[in-house]
VOPA-711322 format. One record per residue: residue number from 1; residue in three letters; chain; x, y, z of N, C-alpha, C in turn. Coordinates in steps of 0.02 Angstrom, whole numbers. Atoms other than C-alpha are relative to their C-alpha. Layout:
% VOPA-711322
 num residu chaine    nxx    nyy    nzz   caxx   cayy   cazz    cxx    cyy    czz
 NUM    ala      A      X      Y      Z      X      Y      Z      X      Y      Z
...
This chain:
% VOPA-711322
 num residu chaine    nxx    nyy    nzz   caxx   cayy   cazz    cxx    cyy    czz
   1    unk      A      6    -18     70   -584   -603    352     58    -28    -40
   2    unk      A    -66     36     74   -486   -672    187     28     77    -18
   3    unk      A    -48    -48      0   -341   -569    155    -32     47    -53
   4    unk      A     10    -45     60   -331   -419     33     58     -5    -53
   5    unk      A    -51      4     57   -263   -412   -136     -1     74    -37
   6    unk      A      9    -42     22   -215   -251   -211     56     32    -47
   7    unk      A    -35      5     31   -165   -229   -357     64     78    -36
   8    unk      A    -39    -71      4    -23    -91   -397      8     41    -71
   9    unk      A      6    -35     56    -58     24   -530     32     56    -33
  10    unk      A    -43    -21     47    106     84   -571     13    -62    -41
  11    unk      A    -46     51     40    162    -88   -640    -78     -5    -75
  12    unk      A     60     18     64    -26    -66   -772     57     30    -50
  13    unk      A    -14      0     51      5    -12   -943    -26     60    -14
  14    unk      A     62    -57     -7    -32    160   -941     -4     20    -91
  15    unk      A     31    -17     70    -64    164  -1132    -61    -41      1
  16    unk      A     61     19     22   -206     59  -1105     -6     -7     73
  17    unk      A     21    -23    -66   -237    134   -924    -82    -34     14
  18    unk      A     47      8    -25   -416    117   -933    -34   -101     -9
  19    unk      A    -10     65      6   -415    -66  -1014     14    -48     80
  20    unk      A     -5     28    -73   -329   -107   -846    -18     17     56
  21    unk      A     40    -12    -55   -428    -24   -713    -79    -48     -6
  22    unk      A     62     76     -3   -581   -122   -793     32    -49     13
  23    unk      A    -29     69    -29   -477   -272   -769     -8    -12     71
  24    unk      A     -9      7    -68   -451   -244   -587    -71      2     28
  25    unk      A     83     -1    -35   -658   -191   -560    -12    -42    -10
  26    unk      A     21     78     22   -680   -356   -647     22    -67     36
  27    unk      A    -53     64    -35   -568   -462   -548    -45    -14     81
  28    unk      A     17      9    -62   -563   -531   -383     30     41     69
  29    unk      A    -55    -39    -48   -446   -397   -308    -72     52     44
  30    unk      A     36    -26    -41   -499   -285   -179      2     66     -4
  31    unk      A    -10    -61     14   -420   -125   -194     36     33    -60
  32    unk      A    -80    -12     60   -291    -17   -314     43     31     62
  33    unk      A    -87    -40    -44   -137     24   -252     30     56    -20
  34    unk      A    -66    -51     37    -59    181   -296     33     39     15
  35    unk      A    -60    -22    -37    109    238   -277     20     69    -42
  36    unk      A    -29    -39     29    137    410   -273     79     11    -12
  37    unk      A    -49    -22    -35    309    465   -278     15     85    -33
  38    unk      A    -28    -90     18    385    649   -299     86      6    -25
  39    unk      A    -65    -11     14    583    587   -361     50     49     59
  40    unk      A    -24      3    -63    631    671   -173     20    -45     34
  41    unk      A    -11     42    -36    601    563    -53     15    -60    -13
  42    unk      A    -11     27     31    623    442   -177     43     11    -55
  43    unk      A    -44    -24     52    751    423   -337    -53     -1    -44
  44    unk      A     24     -3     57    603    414   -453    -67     34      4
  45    unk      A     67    -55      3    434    510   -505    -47    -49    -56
  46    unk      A     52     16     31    283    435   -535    -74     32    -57
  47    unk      A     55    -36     15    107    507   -563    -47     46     55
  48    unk      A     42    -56    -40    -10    657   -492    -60     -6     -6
  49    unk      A     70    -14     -8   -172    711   -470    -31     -2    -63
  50    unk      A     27     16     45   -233    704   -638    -10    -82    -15
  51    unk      A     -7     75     22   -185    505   -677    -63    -30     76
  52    unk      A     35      4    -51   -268    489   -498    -56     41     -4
  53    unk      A     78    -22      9   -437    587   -532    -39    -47    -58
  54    unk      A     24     54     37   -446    469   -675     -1    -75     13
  55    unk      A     15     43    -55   -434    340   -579    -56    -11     31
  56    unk      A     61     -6     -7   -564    384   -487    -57      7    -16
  57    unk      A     64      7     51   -684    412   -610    -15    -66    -19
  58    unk      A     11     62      7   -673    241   -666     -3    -67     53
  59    unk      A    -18     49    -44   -608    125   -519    -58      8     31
  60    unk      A     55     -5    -21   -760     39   -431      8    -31     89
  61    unk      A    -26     12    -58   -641     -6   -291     42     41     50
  62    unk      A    -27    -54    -47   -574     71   -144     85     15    -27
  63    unk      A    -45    -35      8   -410    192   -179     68     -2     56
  64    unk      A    -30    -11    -27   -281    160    -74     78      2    -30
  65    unk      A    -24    -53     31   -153    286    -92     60     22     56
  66    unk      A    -64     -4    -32     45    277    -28     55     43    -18
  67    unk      A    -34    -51     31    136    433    -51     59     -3     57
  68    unk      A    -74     -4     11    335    414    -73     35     54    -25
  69    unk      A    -44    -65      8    374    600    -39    -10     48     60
  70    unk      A    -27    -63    -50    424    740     65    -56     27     26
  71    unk      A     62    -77    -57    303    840    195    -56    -17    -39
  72    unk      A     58     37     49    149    730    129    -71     36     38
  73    unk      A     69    -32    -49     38    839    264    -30     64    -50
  74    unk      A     15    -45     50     41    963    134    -71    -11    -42
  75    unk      A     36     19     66    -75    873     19    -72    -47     12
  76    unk      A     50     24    -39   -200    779    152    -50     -2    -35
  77    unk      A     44    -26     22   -335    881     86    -15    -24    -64
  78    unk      A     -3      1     99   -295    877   -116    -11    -85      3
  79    unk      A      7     62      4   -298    667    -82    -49    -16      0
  80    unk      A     86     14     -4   -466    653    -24    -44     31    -37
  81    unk      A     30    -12     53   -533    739   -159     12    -27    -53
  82    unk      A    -12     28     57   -434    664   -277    -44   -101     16
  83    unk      A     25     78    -18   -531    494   -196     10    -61     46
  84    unk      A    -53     54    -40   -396    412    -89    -62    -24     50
  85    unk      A     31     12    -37   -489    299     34     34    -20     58
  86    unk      A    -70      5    -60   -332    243    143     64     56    -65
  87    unk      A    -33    -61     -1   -209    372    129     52    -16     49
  88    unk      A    -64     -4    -26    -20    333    192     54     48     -4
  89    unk      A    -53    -35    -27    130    418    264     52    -41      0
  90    unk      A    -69     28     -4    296    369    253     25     40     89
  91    unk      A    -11    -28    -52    347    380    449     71     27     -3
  92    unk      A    -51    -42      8    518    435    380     -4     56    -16
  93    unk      A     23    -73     30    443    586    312    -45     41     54
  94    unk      A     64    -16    -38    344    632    451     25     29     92
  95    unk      A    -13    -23    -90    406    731    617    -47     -8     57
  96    unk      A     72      3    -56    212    728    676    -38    -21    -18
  97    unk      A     41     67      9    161    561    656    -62      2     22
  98    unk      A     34     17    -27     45    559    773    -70     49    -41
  99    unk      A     15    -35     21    -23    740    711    -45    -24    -73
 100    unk      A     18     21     83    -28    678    527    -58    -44     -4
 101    unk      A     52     75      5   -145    504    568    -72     36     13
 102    unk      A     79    -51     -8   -271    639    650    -24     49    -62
 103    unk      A     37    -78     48   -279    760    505    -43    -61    -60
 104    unk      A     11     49     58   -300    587    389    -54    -13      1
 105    unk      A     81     30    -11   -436    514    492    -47     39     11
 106    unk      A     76    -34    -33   -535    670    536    -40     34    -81
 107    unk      A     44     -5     87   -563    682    313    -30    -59     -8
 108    unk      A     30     75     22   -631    501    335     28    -45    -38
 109    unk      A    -36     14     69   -501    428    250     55    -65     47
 110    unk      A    -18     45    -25   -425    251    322     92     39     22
 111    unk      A    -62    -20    -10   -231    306    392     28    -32     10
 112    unk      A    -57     57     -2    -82    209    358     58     37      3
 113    unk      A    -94    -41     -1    106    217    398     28    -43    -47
 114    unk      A    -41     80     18    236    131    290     56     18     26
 115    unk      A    -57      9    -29    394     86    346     38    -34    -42
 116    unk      A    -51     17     43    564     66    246     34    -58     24
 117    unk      A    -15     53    -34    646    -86    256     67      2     59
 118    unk      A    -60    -16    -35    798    -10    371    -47     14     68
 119    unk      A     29    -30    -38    651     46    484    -33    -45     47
 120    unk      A     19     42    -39    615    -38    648    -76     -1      3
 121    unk      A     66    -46    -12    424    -67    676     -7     -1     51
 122    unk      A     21      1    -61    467    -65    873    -21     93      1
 123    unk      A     23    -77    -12    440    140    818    -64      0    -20
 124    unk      A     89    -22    -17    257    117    802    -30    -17     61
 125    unk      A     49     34    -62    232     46    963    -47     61     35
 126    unk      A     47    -67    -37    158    223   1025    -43     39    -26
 127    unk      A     38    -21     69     55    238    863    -50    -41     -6
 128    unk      A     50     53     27    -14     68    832    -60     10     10
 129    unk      A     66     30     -2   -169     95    913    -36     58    -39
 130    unk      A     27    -64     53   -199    270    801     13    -13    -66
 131    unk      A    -11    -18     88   -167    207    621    -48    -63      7
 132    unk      A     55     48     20   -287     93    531     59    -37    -47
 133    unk      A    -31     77     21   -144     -7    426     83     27     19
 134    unk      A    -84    -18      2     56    -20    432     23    -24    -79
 135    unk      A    -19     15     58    138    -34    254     34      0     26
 136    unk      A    -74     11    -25    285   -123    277     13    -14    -80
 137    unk      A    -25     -1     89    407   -111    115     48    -33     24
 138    unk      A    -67     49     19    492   -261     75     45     -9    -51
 139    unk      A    -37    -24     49    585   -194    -62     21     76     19
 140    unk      A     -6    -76    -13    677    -14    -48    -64     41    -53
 141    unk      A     64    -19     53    534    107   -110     41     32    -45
 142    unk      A    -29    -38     31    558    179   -264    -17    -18    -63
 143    unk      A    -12     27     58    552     61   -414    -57    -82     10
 144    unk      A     39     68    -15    448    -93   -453     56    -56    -39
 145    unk      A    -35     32     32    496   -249   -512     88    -26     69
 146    unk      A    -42     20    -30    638   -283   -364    -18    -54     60
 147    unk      A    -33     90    -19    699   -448   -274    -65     23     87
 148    unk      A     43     -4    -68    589   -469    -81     61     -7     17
 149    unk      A    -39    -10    -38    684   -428     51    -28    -65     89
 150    unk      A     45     80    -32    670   -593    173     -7     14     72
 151    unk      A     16    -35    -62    686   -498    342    -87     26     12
 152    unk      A     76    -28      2    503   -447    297    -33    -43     63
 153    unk      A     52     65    -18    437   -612    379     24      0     77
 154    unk      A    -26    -46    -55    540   -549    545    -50     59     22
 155    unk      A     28    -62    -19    458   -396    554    -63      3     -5
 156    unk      A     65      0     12    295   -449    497    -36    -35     79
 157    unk      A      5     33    -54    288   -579    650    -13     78     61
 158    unk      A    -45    -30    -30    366   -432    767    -75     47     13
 159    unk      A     81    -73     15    198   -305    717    -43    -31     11
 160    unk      A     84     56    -15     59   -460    724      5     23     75
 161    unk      A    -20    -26    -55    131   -459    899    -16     43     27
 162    unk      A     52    -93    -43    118   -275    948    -54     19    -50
 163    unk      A     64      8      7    -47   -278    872    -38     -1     41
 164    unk      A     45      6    -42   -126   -379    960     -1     -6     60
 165    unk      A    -12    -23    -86    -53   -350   1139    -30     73     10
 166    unk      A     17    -76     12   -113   -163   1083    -74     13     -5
 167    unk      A     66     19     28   -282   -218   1035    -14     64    -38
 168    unk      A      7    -38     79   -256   -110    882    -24    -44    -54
 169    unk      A     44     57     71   -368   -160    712     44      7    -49
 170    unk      A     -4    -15     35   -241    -93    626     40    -84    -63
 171    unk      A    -36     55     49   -178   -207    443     60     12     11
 172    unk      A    -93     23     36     -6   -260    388    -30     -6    -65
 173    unk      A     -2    -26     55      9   -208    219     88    -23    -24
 174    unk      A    -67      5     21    161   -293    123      9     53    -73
 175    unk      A      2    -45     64    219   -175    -31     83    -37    -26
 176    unk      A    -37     24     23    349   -253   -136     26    -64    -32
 177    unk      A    -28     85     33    400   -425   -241    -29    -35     32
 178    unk      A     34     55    -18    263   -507   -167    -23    -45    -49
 179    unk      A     14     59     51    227   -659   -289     -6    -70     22
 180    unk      A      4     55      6    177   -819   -323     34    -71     74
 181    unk      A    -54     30    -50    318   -902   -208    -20     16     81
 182    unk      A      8      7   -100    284   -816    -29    -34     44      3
 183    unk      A     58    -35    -41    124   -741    -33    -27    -36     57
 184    unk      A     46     61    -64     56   -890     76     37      3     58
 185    unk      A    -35     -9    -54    189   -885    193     16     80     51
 186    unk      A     39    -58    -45    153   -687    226    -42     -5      4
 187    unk      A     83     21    -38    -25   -726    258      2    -19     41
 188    unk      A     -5     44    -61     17   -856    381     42     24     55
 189    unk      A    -70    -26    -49    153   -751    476    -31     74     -3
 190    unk      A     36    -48     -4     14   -613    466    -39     59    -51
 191    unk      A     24    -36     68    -16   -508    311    -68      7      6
 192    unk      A     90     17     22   -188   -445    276     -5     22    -44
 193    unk      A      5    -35     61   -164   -343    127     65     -4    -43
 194    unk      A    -59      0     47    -32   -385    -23      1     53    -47
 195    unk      A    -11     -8     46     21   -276   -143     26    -34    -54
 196    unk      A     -7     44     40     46   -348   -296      2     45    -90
 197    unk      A     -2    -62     75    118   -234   -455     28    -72    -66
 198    unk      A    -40     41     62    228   -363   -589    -41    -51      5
 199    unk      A     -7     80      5    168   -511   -531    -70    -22    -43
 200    unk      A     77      0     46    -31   -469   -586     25     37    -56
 201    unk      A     12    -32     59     21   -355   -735     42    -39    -54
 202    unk      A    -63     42     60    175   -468   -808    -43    -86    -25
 203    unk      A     28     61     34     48   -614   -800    -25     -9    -64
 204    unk      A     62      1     56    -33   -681   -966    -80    -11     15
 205    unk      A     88    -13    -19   -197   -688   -868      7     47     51
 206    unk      A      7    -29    -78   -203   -559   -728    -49     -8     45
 207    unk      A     52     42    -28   -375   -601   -676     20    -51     41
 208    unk      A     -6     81    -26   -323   -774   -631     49     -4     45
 209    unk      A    -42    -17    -39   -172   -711   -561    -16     36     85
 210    unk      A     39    -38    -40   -271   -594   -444    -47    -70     46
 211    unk      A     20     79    -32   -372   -778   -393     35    -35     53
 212    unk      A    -30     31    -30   -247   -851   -363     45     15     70
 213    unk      A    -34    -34    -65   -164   -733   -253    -50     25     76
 214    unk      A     31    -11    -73   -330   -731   -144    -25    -63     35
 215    unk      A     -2     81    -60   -310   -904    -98     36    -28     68
């Protein structure tokens, strides 16, 4: 399969929120991206369940849905109603990893880990074959708009690897300053799903931007 593009819908315009969710049903992207956070586990605070039910009302694409906060088992439930279709964990947040991927997948709901960029991914090796993607963050989470972190392309290799010695399906999921410059070179060193927040919303076409990034 041709990679995924997904576009991150904190970097839209939330005064003309719905303007840019049609954009994205219109495009060539695949999913939305959206980043919760709670200003805990993170220094900053995004959006809740309301901005995300509206979301869902409109978006004609799958929801995948990366929450950047504390004891995220809490809220399993409240996600999959609110629409999420993959549904991530931060494995720093998470004592019962394994626990958590079962409660994710038994709502029908794709289960992802992400991993901080300080965070080895030889700690999924006893996971891989129970999650359906790995978000790896090549930027510290928190904020959009920051520099790629070039160790990514290390660690991305490192996970293709225990993959497919694991004969796990699960994706690689990059989240962070992916652009123009080295999307092609995470594709080729494994990637199957980009996030992609500034680089589609700061364009003067995003559409085309979105194209171009599924080449």
């Amino acid at each position: 399969m041709s990679h995924i593009v997904a576009p991150s819908v904190l970097s839209a315009d939330f005064g003309n929120l719905q303007r840019d969710i049609e954009m994205i049903n219109n495009s060539a992207a695949d999913w939305f991206h959206v980043d919760i956070m709670d200003g805990v586990f993170v220094p900053n605070i995004s959006f809740g369940f309301p901005v995300l039910k509206s979301l869902q009302k409109h978006a004609k694409k799958p929801l995948d849905v990366h929450l950047m906060i504390v004891d995220p088992d809490r809220y399993t439930q409240a996600f999959k109603d609110a629409g999420a279709e993959v549904l991530t964990f931060h494995i720093e947040a998470c004592p019962h990893l394994h626990r958590s991927m079962q409660n994710i997948r038994s709502l029908g709901m794709k289960a992802g880990v992400a991993i901080n960029p300080h965070t080895s991914v030889e700690l999924l090796q006893d996971i891989i074959a129970d999650i359906d993607l790995v978000c790896v963050m090549s930027v510290n989470p928190g904020f959009g708009g920051q520099k790629f972190i070039e160790n990514t392309y290390k660690k991305v290799a490192r996970l293709k690897d225990m993959i497919l010695h694991s004969g796990s399906k699960a994706l690689i999921e990059i989240d962070g300053g992916v652009d123009m410059n080295n999307y092609r070179k995470l594709v080729d060193t494994g990637a199957d799903v980009l996030v992609a927040g500034n680089t589609v919303f700061s364009s003067s076409n995003p559409a085309e931007t979105i194209i171009a990034l599924k080449k």
